[in-house]
C-alpha positions in Angstrom: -8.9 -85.7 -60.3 -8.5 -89.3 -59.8 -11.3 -91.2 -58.9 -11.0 -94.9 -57.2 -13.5 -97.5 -55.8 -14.2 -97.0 -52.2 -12.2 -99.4 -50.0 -14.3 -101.6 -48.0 -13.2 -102.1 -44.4 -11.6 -104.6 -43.4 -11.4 -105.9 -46.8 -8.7 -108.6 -46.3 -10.2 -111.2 -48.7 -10.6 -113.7 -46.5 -14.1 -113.7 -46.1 -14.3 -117.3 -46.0 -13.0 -119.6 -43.0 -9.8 -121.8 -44.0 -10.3 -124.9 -42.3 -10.3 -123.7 -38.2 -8.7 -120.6 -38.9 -11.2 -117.4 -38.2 -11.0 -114.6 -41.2 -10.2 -111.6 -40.0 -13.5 -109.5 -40.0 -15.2 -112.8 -38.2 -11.6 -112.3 -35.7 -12.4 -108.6 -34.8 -16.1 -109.5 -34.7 -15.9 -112.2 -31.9 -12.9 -110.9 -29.9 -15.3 -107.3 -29.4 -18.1 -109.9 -29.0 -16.5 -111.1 -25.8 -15.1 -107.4 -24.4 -17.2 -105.7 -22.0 -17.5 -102.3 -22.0 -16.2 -99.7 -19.2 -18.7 -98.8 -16.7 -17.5 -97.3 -13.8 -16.5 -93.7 -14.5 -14.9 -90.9 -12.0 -14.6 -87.3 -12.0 -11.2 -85.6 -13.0 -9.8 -82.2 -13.2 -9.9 -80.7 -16.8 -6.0 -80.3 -17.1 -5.6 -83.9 -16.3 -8.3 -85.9 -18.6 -6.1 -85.8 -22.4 -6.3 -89.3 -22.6 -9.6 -90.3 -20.7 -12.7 -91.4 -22.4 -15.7 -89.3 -21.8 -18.4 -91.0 -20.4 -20.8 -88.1 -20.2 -21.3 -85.6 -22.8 -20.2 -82.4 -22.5 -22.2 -78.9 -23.2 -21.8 -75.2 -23.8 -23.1 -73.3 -20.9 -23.3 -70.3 -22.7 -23.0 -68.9 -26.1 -19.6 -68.3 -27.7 -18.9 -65.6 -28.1 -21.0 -64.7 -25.3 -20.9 -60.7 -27.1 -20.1 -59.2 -30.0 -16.5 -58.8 -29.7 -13.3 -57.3 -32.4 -11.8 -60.4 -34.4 -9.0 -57.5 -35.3 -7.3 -54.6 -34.1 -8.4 -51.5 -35.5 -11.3 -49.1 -35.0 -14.8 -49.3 -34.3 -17.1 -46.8 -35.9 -20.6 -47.1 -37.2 -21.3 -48.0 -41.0 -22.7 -44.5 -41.7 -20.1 -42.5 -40.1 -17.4 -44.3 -42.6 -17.8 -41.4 -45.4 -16.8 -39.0 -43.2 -13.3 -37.2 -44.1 -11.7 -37.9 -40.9 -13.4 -39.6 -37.4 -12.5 -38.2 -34.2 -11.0 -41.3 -31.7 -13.1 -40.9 -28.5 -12.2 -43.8 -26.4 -10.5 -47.0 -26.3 -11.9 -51.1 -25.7 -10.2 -53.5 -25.0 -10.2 -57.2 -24.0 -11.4 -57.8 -20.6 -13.7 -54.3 -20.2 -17.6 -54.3 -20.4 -18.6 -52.3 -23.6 -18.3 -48.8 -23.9 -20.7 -46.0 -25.8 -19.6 -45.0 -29.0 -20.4 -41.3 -29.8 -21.8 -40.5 -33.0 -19.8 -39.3 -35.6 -16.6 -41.1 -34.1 -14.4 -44.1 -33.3 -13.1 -46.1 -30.7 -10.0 -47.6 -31.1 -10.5 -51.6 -30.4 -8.5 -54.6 -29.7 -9.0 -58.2 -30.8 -11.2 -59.9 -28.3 -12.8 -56.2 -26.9 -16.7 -56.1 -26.3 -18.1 -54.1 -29.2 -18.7 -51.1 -27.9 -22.9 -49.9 -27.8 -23.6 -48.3 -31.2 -20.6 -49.8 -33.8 -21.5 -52.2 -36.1 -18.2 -52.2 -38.2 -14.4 -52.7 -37.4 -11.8 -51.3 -40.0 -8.4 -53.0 -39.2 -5.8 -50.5 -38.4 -4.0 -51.3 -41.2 -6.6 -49.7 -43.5 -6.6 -46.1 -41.4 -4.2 -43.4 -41.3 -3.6 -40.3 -39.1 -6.0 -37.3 -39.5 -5.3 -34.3 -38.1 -5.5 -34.2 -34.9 -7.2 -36.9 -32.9 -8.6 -38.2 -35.8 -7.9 -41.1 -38.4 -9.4 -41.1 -42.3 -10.0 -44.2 -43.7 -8.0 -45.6 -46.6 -10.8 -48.2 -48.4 -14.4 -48.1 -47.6 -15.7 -50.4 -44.8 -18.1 -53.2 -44.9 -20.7 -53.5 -42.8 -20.5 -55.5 -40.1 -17.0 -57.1 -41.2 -14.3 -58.2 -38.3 -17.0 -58.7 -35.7 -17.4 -62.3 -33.9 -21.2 -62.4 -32.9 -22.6 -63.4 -30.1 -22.8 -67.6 -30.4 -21.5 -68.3 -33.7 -18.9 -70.5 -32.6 -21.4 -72.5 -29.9 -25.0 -71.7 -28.9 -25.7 -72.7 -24.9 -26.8 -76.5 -24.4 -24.7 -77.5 -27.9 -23.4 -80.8 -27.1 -19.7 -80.1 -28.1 -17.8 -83.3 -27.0 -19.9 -86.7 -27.2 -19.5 -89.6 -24.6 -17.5 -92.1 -25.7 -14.8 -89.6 -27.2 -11.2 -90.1 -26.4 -10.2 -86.7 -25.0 -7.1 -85.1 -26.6 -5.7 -81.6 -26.8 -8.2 -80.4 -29.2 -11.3 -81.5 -27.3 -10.0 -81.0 -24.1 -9.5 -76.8 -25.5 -13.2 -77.2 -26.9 -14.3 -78.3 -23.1 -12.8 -75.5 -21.5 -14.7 -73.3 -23.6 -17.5 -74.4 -22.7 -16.8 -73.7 -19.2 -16.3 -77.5 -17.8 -13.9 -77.6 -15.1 -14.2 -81.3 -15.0 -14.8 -84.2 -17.0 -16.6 -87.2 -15.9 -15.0 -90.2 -17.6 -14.7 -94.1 -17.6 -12.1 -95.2 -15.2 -8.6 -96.4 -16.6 -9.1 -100.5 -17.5 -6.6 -102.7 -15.8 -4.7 -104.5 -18.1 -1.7 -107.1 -17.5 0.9 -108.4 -19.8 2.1 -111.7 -19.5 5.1 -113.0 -21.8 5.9 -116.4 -21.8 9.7 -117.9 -22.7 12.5 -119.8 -21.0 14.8 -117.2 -23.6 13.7 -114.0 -22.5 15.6 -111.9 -20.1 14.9 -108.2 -19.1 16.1 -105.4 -21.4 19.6 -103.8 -19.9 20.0 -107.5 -18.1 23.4 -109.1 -18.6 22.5 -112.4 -22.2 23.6 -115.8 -21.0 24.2 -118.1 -23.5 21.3 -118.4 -25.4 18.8 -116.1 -24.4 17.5 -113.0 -25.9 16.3 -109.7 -24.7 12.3 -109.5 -24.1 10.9 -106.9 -26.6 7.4 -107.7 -26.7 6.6 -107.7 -22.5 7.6 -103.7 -23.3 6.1 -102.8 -26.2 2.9 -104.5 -25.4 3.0 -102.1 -22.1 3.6 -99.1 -24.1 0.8 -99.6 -26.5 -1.9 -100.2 -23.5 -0.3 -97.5 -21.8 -0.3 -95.0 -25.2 -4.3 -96.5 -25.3 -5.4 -95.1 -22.0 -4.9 -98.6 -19.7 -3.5 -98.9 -16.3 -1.0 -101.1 -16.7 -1.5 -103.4 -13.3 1.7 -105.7 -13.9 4.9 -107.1 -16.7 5.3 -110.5 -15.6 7.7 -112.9 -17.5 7.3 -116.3 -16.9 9.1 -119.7 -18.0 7.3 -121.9 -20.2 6.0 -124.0 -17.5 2.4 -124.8 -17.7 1.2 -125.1 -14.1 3.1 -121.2 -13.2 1.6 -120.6 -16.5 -1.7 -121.7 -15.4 -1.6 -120.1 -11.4 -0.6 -116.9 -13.1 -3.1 -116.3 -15.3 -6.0 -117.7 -12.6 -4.8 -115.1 -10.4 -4.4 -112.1 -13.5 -8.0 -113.1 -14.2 -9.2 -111.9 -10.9 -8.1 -108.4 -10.7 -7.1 -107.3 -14.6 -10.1 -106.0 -16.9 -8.0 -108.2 -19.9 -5.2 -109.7 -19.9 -2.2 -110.0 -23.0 0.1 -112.4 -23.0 2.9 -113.1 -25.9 4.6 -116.1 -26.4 3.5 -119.8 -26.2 0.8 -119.6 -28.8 1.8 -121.7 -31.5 1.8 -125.5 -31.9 5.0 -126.7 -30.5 6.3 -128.8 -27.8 7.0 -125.6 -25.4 4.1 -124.0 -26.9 1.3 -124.4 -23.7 -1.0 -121.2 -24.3 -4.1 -123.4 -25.3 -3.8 -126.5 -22.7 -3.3 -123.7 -20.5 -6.6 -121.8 -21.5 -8.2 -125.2 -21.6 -7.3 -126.3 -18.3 -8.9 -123.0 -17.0 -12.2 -123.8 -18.6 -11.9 -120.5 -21.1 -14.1 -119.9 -23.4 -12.2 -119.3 -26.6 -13.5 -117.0 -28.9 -10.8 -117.2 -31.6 -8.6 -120.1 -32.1 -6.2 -119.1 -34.7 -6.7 -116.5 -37.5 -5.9 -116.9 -41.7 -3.6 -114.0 -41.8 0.2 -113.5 -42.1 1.9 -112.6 -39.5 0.6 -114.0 -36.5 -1.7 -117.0 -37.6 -1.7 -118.9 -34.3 -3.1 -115.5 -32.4 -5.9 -116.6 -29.8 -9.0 -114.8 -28.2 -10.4 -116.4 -24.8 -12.3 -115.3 -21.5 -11.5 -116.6 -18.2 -14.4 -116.2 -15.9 -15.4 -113.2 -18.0 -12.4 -111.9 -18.0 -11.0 -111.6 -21.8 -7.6 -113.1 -22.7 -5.4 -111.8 -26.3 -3.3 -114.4 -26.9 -0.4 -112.9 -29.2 2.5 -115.0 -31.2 5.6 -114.2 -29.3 7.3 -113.1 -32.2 7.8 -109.4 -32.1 6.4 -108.1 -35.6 3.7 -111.0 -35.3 2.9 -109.6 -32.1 2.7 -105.7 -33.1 0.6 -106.4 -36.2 -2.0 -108.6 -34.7 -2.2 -105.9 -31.5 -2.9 -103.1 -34.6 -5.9 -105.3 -35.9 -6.8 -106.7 -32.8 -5.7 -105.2 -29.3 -6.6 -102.2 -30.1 -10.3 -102.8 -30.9 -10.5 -104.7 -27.9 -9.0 -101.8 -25.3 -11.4 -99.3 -27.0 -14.2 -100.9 -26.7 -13.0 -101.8 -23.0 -12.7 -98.1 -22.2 -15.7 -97.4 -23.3 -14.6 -95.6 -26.4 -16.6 -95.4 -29.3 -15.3 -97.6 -32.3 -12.5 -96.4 -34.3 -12.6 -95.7 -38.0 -9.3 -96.9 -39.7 -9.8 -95.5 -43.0 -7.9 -97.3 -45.4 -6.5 -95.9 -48.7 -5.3 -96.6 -52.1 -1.5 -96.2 -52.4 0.7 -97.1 -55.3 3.6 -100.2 -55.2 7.4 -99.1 -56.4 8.3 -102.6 -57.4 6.6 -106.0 -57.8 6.3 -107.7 -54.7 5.3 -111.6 -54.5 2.6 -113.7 -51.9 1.7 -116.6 -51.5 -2.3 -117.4 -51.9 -3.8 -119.0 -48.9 -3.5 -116.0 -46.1 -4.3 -112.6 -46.2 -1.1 -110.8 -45.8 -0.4 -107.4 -44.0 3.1 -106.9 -44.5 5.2 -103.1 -43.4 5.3 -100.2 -45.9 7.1 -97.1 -46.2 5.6 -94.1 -48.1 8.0 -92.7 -50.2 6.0 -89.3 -52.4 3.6 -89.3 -54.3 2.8 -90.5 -58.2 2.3 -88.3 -61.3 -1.7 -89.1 -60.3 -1.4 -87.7 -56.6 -1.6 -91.2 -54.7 1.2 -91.9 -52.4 4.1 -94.4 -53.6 5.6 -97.5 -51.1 8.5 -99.5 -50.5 7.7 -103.2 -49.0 10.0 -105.9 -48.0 10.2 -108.8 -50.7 8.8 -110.9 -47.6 7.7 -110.5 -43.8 9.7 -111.8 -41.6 7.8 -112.2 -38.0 10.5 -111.8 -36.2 11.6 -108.8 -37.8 10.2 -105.7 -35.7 12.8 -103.3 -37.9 10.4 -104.1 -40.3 7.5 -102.0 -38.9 10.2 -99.7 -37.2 10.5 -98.4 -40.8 7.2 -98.5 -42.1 3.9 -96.0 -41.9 1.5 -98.5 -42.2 0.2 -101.7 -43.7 -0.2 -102.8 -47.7 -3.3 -105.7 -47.3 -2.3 -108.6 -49.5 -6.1 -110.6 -50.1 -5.6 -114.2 -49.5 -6.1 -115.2 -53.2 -3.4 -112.8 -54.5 -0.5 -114.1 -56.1 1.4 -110.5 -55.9 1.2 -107.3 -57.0 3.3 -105.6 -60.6 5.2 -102.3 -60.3 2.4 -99.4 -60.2 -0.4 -101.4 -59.2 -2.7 -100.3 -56.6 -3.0 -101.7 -53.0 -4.9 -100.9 -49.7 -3.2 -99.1 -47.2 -3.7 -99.3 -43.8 -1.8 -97.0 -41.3 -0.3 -97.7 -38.0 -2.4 -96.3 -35.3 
């Protein structure tokens, strides 16, 4: 066995501020700091809750198993009866029936999931009898006491909380709820999110190019992620860069969204009008620009309350900053309990080069594993944030620390998967 350092989370490296740009643990830290939690919640039907957040806990309401019941098919008999030559089959149980008697000196034949019938204490499978004469089988190996019975509660005892609140529900927890008898699931309401993208280039996917313009990638897959992430999506809106529809639009987002995303506009340039925008509106910005590569310029602001993620518009910039960032923030709107990303140590194929000054989290591709057991990856020589094929092929994230000049064939890195 192999044993590494523990990874420390985030662990980017860049601890320290450079200049006005936030590291990214003091980024997550102040963008949750301005994120409101979910409050209002609403009752829905079990089938329909995979996805929801839980906002009240849910509990067994009885024992499970609620009886002693088979765990195999086979034959029920009692311990002291299993030395006998051959047992006489006096009755049958099966799944669904109250419990039988079992007559002594015999055995019941028994399903998986029957009641144990009054009297057993032991279930031989049936593949470990054989016909007797008669109505009768003999037992191949000896029993043992008590094997291939569930008792009564040994899966869930009555008033075990099974499901906290604050858990995202998926299939697994919404099978564990049923089990414990809850019809329906109290849970946070659905936060209403909007996407704004801003760019006098972008043009709706399937929409005929002019000269000069490109399709919108990151007004979609902005949607799907809040969408995969349990938000009601409340509207798409594409706008020109024009600061005073930029500026209307957002006013009037702010009103009636829970947070609002917008892509595109963030950066320094002339048609870049995210922060005088923001300004304008009196927001309170959280996070003005982050060390990291991609998506440096990436801003954090509330409008009356309301909070604002201010993505680069370029696409992988976009995707890697909503993985460190958006996320977080839509949990903790929903009410969710924090997610643990655990990273992980993962073996480079080939030296790879970075530039000290940003932290780096640049798209990797497991490829097997290493004569030691950890996983091996493939990285681009450099990331390229307009590249979203980039991530398309990757698994996850290799963390480049700011001071790190690169990284030799072989040599360890932290990994951190896509979510």
């Amino acid at each position: 066995m192999t044993l590494l350092d523990p990874i420390p989370a985030p662990g980017c490296g860049c601890d320290a501020e450079h200049g006005s740009l936030a590291s990214v643990p003091n980024a997550v830290a102040w963008a949750l700091a301005c994120v409101r939690p979910q409050t209002q919640t609403e009752c829905v039907p079990l089938h329909l809750a995979a996805g929801r957040v839980l906002a009240t806990a849910v509990r067994a309401q009885t024992d499970l198993p609620r009886f002693a019941c088979a765990a195999m098919d086979g034959y029920a008999l009692r311990f002291g009866d299993a030395q006998a030559a051959a047992l006489p089959v006096s009755g049958t149980a099966a799944a669904g029936q109250p419990p039988a008697t079992l007559r002594p000196g015999t055995a019941m034949r028994i399903f998986t999931g029957a009641p144990l019938p009054h009297g057993a204490d032991s279930v031989v499978m049936q593949e470990d009898t054989r016909p007797a004469t008669g109505n009768a089988i003999a037992l191949i190996s000896a029993p043992i006491r008590g094997a291939h019975i569930r008792l009564p509660g040994e899966d869930q005892r009555a008033g075990d909380v099974l499901i906290a609140a604050g858990q995202r529900l998926d299939a697994l927890s919404i099978g564990s709820c049923a089990g414990a008898g809850a019809g329906e699931l109290q849970v946070f309401c659905r936060p209403k999110v909007s996407v704004l993208v801003t760019g006098d280039e972008l043009t709706t996917a399937g929409s005929p190019l002019a000269e000069g313009a490109i399709w919108d990638v990151n007004g979609p897959m902005i949607s799907a992620a809040l969408t995969a992430a349990g938000c009601e999506l409340v509207d798409l809106i594409r706008l020109p860069d024009q600061p005073d529809l930029l500026r209307a639009t957002l006013f009037k987002l702010a009103r009636r969204n829970d947070m609002i995303v917008t892509s595109g506009g963030a950066s320094v340039g002339d048609r870049d009008h995210m922060a005088d925008v923001l300004a304008d509106l009196g927001a309170k910005s959280q996070v003005a620009g982050i060390a990291i590569k991609p998506g440096k310029p990436t801003t954090v602001a509330t409008i009356s309350g309301t909070p604002v993620l201010a993505l680069p518009g370029n696409p992988l910039a976009a995707f890697t900053l909503w993985q460190i960032l958006g996320r977080a923030m839509v949990a903790r709107l929903s009410g969710a309990m924090p997610e643990t990303t655990t990273c992980r140590h993962v073996r480079v194929t080939g030296p790879l080069r970075h530039t000290p000054g940003r932290c780096e989290y640049r798209p990797a591709h497991i490829v097997g594993y290493g004569p030691d057991g950890l996983e091996c990856v493939v990285c681009p020589d450099t990331t390229c944030s307009a590249r979203l094929s980039q991530a398309q092929a990757a698994d996850g994230f290799i963390l480049f620390p700011a001071d790190c000049e690169g990284l030799s064939q072989g040599d360890l890195a932290e990994f951190l998967p896509f979510q």
